[in-house]
N, C-alpha and C positions, 0 to 999 in steps of 0.2 A: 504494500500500500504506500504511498505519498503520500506524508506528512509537511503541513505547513508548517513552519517554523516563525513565532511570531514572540518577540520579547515578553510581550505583553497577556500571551496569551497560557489556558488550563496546562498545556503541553509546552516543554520546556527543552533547551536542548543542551545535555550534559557537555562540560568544559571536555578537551581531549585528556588529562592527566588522568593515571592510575587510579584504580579507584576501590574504597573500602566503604563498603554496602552495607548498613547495620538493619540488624531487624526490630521488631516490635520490641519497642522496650517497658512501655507498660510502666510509667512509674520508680523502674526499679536505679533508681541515680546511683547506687552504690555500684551497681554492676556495670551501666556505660561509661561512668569514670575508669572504672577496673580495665576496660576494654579498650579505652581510648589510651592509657598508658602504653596496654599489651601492642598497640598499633602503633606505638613510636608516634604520638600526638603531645603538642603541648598545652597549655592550659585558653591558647585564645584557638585550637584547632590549625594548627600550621606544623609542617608535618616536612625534613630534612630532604628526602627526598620525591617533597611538592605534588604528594598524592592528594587524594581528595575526598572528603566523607560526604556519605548518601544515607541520608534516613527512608526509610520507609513507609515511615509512618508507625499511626498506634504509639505515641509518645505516650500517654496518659492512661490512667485507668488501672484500677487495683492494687495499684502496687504501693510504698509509704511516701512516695514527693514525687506524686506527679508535676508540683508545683515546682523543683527543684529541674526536671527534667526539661519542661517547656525553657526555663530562664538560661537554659547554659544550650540547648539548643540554639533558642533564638540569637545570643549570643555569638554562636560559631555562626550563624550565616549569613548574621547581618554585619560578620567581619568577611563575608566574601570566604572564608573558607571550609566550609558545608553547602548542600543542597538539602531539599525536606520535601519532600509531598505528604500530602492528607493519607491518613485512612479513617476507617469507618466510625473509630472514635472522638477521632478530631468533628469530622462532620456532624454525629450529636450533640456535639459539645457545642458548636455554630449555630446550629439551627434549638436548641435550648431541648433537645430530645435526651431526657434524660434517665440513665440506664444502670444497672448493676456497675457498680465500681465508679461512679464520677460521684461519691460525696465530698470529694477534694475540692470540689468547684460547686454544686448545688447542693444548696441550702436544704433542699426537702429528701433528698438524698442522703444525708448527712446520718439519721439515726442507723436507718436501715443498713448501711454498709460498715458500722461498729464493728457488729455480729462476725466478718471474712476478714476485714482490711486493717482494723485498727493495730497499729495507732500510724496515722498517716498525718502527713502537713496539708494543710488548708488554705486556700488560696483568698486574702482578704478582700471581701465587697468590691474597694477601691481598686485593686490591680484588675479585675477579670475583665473586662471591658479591653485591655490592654492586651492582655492573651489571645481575646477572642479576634484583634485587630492582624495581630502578626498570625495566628493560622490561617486567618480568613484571606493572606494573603500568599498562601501557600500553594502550588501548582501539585495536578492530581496526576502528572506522568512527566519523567524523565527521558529523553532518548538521545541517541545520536546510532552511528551507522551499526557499530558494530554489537550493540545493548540497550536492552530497551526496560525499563524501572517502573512498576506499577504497583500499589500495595495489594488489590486482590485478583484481578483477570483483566488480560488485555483481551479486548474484541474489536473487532473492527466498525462494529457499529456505532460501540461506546467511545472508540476515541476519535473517529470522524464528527461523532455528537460532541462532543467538549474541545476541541482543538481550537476553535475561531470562539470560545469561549473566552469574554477577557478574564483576565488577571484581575483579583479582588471584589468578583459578584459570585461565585461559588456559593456563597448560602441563600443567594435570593434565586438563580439558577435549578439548585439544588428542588428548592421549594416551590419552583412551578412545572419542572416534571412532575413531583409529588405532589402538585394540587391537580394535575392532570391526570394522574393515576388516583387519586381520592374522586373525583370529577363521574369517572366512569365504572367507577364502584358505587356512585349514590345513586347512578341512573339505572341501576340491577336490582336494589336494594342490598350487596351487597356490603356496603361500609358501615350500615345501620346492624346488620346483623355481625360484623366484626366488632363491631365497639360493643354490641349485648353480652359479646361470648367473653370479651374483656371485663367486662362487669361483674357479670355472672360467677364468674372463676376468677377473681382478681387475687383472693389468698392463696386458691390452690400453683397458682402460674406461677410462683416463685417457691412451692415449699416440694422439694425431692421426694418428702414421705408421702403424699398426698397427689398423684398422679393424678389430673380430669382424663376424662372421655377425650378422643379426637375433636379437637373442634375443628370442625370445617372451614365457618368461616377464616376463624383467622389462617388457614393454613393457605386457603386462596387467596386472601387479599393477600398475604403478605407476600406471597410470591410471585401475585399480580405487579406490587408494587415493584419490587424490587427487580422484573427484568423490564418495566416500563422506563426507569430511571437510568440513565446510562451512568450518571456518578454514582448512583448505590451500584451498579456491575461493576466499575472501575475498583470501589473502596471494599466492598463488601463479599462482590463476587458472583458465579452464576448458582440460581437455586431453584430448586422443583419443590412441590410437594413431601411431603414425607410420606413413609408406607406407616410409620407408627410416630405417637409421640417419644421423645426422650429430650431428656433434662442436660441443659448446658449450658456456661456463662451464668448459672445460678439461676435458670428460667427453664417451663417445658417449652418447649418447640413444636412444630407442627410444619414448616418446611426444613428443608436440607443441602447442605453444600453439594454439590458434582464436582468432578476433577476434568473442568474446561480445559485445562491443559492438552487432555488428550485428542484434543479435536483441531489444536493449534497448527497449524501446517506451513508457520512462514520459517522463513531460517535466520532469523534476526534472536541471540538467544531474551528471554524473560527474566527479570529478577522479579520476586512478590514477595511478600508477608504472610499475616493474618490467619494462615490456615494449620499452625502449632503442629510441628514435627519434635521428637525427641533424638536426640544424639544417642543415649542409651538404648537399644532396640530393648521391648518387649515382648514376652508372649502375647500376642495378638489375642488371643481370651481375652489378655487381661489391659489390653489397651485403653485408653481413656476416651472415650466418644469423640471430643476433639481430634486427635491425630489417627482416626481411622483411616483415611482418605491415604496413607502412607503403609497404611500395616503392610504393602507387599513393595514397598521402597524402600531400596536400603538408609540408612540416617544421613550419608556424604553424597546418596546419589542426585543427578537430575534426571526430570523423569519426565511424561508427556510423548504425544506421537515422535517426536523428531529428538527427544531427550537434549529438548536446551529450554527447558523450565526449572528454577529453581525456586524453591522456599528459601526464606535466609528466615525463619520466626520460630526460636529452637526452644519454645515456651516458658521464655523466665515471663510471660505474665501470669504464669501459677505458679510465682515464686509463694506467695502471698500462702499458699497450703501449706510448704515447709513450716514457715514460721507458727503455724498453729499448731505443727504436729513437734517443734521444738528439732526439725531435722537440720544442719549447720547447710551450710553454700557449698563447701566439700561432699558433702552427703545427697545431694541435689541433682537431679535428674531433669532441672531448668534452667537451661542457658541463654546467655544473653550471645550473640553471635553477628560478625560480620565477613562477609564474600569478597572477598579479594579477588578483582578483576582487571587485567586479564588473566593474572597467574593462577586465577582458578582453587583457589585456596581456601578455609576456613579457619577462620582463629577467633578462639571463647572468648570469655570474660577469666575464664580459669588459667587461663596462659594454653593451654593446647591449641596445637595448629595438626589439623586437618586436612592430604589433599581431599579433593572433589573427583568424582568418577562420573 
């Protein structure tokens, strides 16, 4: 495909230097400092031999300073030496949609996220406004010829749809695909009947012990919504239906990720996020619903029809479980991780370097 390449615009195009790819970091500041030393970075992100760091997004959420994580972010980029795109978290956090893990930032969030996350830093009244300005000014795809940086699925619809996208309306954007997909759910009845089933079952949807019934509706709207909006496929990714419910992110669910990947057919290779792989393989029994999508990948490989898709998101955003269960950073099967490219490399927050296969 031909991409326009516009300063100003959703798509962006990566500087030519080396580059080191971070993944979702979810909050976890202790482990992107850890990571950024192990990458030979200094404290303003400037870096000996003039490489260059790439977020992926998912800075924020469940982890203990999100607030800590956004400010040294913004920091490195707004000294020119980082890049950052949105993911699915950043975009709640803009449009005020507010979700398991963001009591760091909303107020009505706050009690509820005690119970997983505490004891976490909080972002005061007066800064958020300021946060919300520098993501809101953040681009949802990175490219250039030989690499292309997306936090959840590149398509070709979704990024011809946001490319002539300027630069800094992402949330009002955002929210008139979704009032367009909300538009043509009220003309079915069914949004009225999504929001009953949200009602209905408001305690059951967050508590594990207490499974609902299938709900239909929300399983169709959501999944209405979500292939109608080309930035929820960029950030979020592609989703069907589910065949049953199950519990994730601390919520039941009723649709489900797919591995777009494998349908991908161009030869330009993909970096992403968001879809939580482990470095430690496990029995696949006993895998976590989150990194199912991998159970038959190896933890170093890329994978997808042409195998140049990668994850770089080695789930330190479930660092957050260690710490309740009193398990140390050593004992952790959640890494913070960045893709060294072109050398094709891995290297932790642990100091471990990884080739890639």
């Amino acid at each position: 495909m031909r991409l326009c390449f516009a300063y100003m615009h959703l798509v962006q195009k990566l500087p030519d230097n080396p580059l080191d790819i971070i993944g979702d970091i979810h909050g976890e500041l202790s482990a992107l400092v850890r990571l950024l030393q192990q990458l030979g970075y200094d404290a303003q992100g400037r870096h000996p031999q003039q490489r260059q760091l790439v977020f992926v997004g998912d800075l924020i959420d469940r982890g203990p300073d999100s607030h800590g994580v956004v400010q040294l972010v913004q920091k490195l980029v707004e000294a020119g030496n980082a890049r950052c795109i949105l993911g699915n978290h950043e975009i709640n956090l803009l449009i005020d949609d507010v979700k398991d893990g963001s009591g760091w930032f909303f107020d009505e969030r706050h009690q509820q996220d005690l119970k997983n996350y505490a004891p976490f830093k909080r972002t005061p009244p007066a800064q958020r406004q300021a946060f919300k300005d520098f993501l809101g000014s953040l681009p949802v795809a990175l490219v250039r010829d030989d690499i292309r940086i997306v936090h959840a699925a590149w398509t070709t619809a979704a990024i011809e749809a946001v490319e002539s996208v300027t630069l800094g309306t992402v949330t009002e954007q955002y929210k008139m695909w979704d009032y367009a997909a909300q538009t043509t759910a009220r003309a079915s009845g069914l949004y009225e009947r999504y929001l009953g089933e949200k009602e209905r079952w408001a305690a059951e949807l967050e508590d594990e012990s207490r499974p609902p019934p299938f709900l239909y509706s929300i399983a169709e709207y959501e999944a209405t919504q979500q292939m109608i909006n080309p930035l929820k496929v960029l950030t979020s990714g592609v989703e069907v239906q589910a065949e049953t419910p199950f519990f994730a992110g601390n919520r039941w669910r009723f649709s489900d990720r797919v591995s777009w990947w494998d349908d991908y057919d161009e030869p330009v290779p993909v970096v992403i996020g968001h879809y939580w792989r482990l470095i430690k393989p496990m029995n696949s029994a006993n895998m976590p619903r989150y990194t199912q999508l991998f159970k038959d990948i190896a933890p170093n490989a890329w994978h997808g029809r042409r195998h140049n898709v990668f994850c770089i998101d080695y789930s330190v955003g479930a660092r957050w479980r260690d710490r309740k269960a009193s398990r140390s950073v050593e004992q952790s099967r959640f890494r913070l991780a960045a893709l060294q490219w072109p050398e094709n490399r891995l290297v932790f927050d642990s100091g471990e370097t990884v080739a890639t296969i």
